[in-house]
C-alpha positions in Angstrom: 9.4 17.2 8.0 6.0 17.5 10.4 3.3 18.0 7.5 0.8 15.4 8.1 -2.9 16.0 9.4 -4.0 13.3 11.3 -7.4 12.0 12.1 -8.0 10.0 15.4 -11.7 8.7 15.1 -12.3 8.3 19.0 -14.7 3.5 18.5 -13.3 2.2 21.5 -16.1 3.1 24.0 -18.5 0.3 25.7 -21.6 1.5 24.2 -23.1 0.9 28.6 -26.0 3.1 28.1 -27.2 1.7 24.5 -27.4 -1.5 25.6 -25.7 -3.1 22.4 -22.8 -1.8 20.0 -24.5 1.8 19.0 -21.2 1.9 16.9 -23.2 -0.8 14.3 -26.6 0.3 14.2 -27.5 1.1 10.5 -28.4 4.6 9.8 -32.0 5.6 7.1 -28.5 5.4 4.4 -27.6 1.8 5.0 -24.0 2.8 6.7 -23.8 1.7 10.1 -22.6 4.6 12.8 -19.3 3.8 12.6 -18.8 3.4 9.0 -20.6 7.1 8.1 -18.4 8.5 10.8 -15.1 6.9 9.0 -16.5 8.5 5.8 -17.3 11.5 6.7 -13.8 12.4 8.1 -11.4 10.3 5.6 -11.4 12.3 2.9 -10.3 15.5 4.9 -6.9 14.2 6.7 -3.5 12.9 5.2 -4.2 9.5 7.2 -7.2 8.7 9.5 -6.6 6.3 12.8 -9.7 4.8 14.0 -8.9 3.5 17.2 -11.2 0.5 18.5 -11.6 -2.7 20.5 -10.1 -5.2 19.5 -13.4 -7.9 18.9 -14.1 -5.0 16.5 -11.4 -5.7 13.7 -13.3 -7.6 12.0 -16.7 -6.2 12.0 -15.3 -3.1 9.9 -12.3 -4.7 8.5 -13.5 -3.5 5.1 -12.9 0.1 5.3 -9.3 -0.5 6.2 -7.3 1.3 3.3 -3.8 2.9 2.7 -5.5 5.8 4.3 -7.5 4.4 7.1 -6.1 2.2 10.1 -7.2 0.3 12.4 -5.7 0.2 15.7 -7.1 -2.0 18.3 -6.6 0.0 21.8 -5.7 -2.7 25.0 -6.1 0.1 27.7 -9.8 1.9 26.4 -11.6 0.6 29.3 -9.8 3.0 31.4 -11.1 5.6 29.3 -11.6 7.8 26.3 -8.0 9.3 27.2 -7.0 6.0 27.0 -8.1 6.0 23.6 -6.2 9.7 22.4 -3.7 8.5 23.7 -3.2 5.3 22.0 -3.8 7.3 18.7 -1.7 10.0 19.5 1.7 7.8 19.6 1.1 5.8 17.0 0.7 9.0 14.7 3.7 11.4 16.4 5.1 12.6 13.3 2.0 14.2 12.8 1.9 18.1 12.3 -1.7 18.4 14.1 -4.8 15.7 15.1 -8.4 16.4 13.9 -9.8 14.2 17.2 -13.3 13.3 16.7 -16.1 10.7 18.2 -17.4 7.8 16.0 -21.0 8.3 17.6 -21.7 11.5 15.5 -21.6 10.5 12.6 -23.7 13.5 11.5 -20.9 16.1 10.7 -20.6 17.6 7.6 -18.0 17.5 5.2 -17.7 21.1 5.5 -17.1 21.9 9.0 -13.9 19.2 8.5 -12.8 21.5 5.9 -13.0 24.4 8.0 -11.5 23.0 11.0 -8.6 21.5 8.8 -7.8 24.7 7.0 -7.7 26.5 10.5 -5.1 24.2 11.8 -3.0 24.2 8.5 -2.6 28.3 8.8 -1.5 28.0 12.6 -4.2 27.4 14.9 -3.3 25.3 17.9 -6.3 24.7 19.1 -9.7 24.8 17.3 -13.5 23.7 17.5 -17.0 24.5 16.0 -19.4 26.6 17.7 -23.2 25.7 17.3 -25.8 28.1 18.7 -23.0 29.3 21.4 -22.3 25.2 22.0 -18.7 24.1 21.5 -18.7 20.9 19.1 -16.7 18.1 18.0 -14.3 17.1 16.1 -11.7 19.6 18.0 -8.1 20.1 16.3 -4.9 20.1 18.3 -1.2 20.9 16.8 1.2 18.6 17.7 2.6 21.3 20.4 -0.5 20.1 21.8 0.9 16.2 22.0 2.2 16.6 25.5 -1.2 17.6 27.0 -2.9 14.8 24.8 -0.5 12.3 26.2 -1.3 13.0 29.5 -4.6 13.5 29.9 -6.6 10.9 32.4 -10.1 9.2 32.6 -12.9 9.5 30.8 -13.3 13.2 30.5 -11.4 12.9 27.4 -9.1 16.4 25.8 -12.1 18.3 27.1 -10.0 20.0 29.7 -7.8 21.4 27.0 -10.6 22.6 25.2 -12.3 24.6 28.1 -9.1 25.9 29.1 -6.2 26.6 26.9 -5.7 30.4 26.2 -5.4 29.3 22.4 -8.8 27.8 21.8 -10.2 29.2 18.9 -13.9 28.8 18.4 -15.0 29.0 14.3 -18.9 29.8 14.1 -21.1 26.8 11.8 -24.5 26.0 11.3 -23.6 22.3 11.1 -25.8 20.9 14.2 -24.5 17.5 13.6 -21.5 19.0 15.4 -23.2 18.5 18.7 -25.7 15.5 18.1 -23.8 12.2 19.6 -26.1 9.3 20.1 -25.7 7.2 23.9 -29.3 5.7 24.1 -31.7 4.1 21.7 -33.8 7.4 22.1 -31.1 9.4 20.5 -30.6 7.2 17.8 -33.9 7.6 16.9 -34.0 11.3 17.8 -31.2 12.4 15.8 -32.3 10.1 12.4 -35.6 12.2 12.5 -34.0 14.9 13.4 -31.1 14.8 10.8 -34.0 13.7 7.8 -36.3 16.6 8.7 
């Protein structure tokens, strides 16, 4: 029986533009990016997948539980949908993903909750909306899985997003929803941002 929610947490990107692994750069709590972003989705999903490279096993090995994995993706340089992918099939029992980005590791606890309850009442397809912005994480119901296994480059399930006829957008005021961090400057951008 398909019951499971499933969270992919999206680690296996290069970090080009940062310079350095963003993933590990300690927040003003003490949690590095990664870590807040493995807490702040855990406690919302049956079993969480955080797919990553595989020099990074050991560098967050300690969050590893019965309810977090970590699976070390071979084929991310070819891309975030590389990534999906990789967590998609080793999760296809699943009932419905909750797919989100380890370099926002702002997102409430609440806007999980909403985005979870929306896909366990029927929703195929679901996101938050800031200020008329779509936002991450995005929810996909394993009728969904096809798409997700084929999707190509770097563009990740964006496609899916902008046009499926069953998106449903769900109004927050949670702006870590759209605050990733690429550069150094965002980094420090969204900390002040996020503290004021």
């Amino acid at each position: 029986m398909q019951s499971e929610i499933t969270g992919i947490l999206l680690a296996a990107g290069k970090s080009s533009r940062f310079g350095s692994n963003k993933l590990m750069q300690i927040l003003p709590n003490g949690h590095s990016i990664i870590e807040q972003s493995i807490l702040n989705i855990a406690p919302h999903v049956d079993r969480l997948i955080c797919v990553i490279q595989p020099q990074q096993q050991t560098q967050i090995a300690h969050l590893k539980n019965d309810n977090i994995s970590l699976l070390s993706c071979n084929l991310s340089a070819q891309g975030i949908s590389a990534s999906i992918a990789c967590g998609i099939r080793a999760s296809e029992n699943a009932s419905a993903w909750v797919i989100a980005l380890a370099d926002m590791p702002f997102i409430q606890a609440r806007t999980y909750q909403q985005l979870v309850q929306h896909l366990k009442q029927g929703k195929k397809l679901c996101a938050p909306i800031y200020k008329q912005q779509r936002g991450h994480p995005a929810g996909f119901s394993s009728v969904l899985k096809g798409e997700l296994l084929n999707l190509q480059g770097d563009r990740g399930a964006n496609n899916i997003l902008k046009n499926h006829p069953d998106f449903v957008g769900f109004a927050t005021d949670d702006s870590g929803v759209t605050i990733d961090i690429d550069t150094p400057d965002d980094f420090i951008r969204s900390c002040q941002t996020i503290a004021e």
